[in-house]
Every structure is written in C-alpha cells, then in structure tokens.
C-alpha positions as CSV (number, residue, x, y, z in Angstrom):
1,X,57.8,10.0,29.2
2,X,56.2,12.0,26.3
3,X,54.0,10.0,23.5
4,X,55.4,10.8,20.0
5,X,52.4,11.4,17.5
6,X,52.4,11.0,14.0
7,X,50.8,12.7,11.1
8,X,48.5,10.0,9.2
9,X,49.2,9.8,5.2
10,X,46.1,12.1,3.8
11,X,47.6,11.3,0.6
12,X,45.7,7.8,0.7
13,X,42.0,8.4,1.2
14,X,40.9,7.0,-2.5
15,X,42.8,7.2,-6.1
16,X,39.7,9.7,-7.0
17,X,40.0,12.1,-4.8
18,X,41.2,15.8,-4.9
19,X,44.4,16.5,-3.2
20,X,44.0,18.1,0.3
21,X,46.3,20.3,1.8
22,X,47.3,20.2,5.3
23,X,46.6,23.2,7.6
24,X,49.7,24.0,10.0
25,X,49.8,23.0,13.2
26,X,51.2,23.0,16.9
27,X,50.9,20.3,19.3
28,X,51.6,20.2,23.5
29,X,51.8,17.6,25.7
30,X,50.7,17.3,29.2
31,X,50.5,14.9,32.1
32,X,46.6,15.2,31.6
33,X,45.9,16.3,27.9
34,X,47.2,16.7,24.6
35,X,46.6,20.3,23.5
36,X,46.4,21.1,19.3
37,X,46.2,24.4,17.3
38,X,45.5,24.4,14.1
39,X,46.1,27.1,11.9
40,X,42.7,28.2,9.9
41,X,42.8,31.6,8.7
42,X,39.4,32.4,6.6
43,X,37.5,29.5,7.7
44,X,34.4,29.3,9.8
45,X,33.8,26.6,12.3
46,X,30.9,25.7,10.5
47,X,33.4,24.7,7.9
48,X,35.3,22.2,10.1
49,X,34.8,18.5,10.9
50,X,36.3,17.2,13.4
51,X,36.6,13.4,14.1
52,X,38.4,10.8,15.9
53,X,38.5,6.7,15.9
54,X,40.4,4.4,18.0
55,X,43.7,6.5,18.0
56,X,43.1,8.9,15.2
57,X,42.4,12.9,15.2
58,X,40.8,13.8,11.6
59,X,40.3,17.7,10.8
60,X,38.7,18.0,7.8
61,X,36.9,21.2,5.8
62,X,36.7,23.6,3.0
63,X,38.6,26.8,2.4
64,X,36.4,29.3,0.3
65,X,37.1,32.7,-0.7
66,X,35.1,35.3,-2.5
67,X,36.8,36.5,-5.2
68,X,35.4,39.6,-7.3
69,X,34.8,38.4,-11.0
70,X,37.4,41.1,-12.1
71,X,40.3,40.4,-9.6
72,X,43.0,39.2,-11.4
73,X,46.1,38.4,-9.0
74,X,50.0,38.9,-9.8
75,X,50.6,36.2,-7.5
76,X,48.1,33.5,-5.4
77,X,49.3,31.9,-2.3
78,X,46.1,31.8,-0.2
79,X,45.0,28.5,-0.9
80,X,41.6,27.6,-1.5
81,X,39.9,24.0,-1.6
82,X,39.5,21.0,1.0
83,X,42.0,20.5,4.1
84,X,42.7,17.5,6.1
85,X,44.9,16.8,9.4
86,X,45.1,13.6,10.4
87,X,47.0,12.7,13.5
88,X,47.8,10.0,15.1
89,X,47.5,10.2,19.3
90,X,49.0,6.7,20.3
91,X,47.7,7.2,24.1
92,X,43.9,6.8,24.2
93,X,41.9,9.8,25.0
94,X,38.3,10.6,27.0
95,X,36.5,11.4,24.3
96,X,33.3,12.7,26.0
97,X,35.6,15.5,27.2
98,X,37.0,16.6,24.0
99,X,36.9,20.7,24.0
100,X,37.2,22.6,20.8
101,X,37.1,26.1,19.7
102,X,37.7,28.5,16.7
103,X,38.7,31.8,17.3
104,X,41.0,34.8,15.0
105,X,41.3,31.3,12.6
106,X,42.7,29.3,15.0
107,X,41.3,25.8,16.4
108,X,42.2,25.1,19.4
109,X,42.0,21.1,20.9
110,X,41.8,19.4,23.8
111,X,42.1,16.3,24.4
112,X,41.9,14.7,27.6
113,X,43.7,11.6,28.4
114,X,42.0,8.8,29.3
115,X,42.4,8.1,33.0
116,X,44.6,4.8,32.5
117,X,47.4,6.2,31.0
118,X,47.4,9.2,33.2
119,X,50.6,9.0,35.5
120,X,49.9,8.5,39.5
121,X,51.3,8.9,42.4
122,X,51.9,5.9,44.9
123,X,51.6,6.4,48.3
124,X,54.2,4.3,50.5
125,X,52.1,2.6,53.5
C-alpha cells in the first residue's frame, strides 16, 4: 500500500510575512524510501534549507537574480523572492540517512524509511 502525502498550507507561517511561492515538484514511492525532486532553476545549494520535524519535509530559500540596472523586460515570469515546500510524509523516516543533492537546478531527496514501517517478509517454519 502506497502512503499519500500532502502538501502543508505555506500560506499560514505568520499574518506578516511575504508570500512564498512553491517550487515544482515530483515525488516516488518505494518499499524503502520516498524519493523527491524539486524543481530549482537559478538557485545555489547554499541557498536552500532543508528541514524536517516529526512528519514534515520543509524546503525553504531565496531566489535572486542579477538584473542589469538598464534591463527593462516586455514580460517577467522568472520569479524571484523566497520559496517554501512543505510536505507532509505520514510514514516516519531515518533521518540520519537523509541524502540530498543539487545539481542542473534540481534537488534531489532521499528519504529513507524508518525500518518499522518497512514491509517484511515472513518466513513459514
């Protein structure tokens, strides 16, 4: 049986706060490990924050881009400011084994199950 997750509301995090924009993202289950990429063009790793509590994957950053003082654009669609992805993993997860990467603006996750919810085999006697 596959776990469902669920995208946290971002929307919430205090009545001050900016609006964040959520990256794009894919998300693969396994018998062993949940597997996430999320879609960061532009951004350095060194821009990224990654978190989790209890059952809760937070991605968080900044999207920056130099712009030359005399560019003026017809039309803007590469958005700039902070992100946030907040996901919701309903199966706990080892988090000492957590692997992440950035590479061509992609983050790539994984998340290791913890062993308890792992499926096993029973051997008959």
């Amino acid at each position: 049986m596959k776990t469902e997750l669920e995208t946290t509301d971002t929307s919430k995090v205090s009545a001050s706060s900016k609006r964040w924009q959520r990256p794009s993202y894919d998300v693969r289950e396994s018998d062993d490990a949940f597997s996430i990429r999320v879609s960061l063009p532009g951004v350095e790793r060194e821009q990224v924050d990654i978190s989790i509590e209890k059952d809760t994957l937070t991605v968080t950053g900044r999207r920056d881009r130099a712009i030359p003082e005399d560019w003026h654009p017809l039309r803007r669609e590469i958005a700039d400011g902070e992100f946030r992805l907040g996901l919701r993993l309903n199966v706990p997860v080892n988090e000492s084994k957590i692997k992440a990467r950035v590479e061509n603006g992609v983050l790539d996750l994984t998340l290791p199950k913890a062993e308890e919810v792992k499926p096993r085999k029973i051997k008959i006697s």
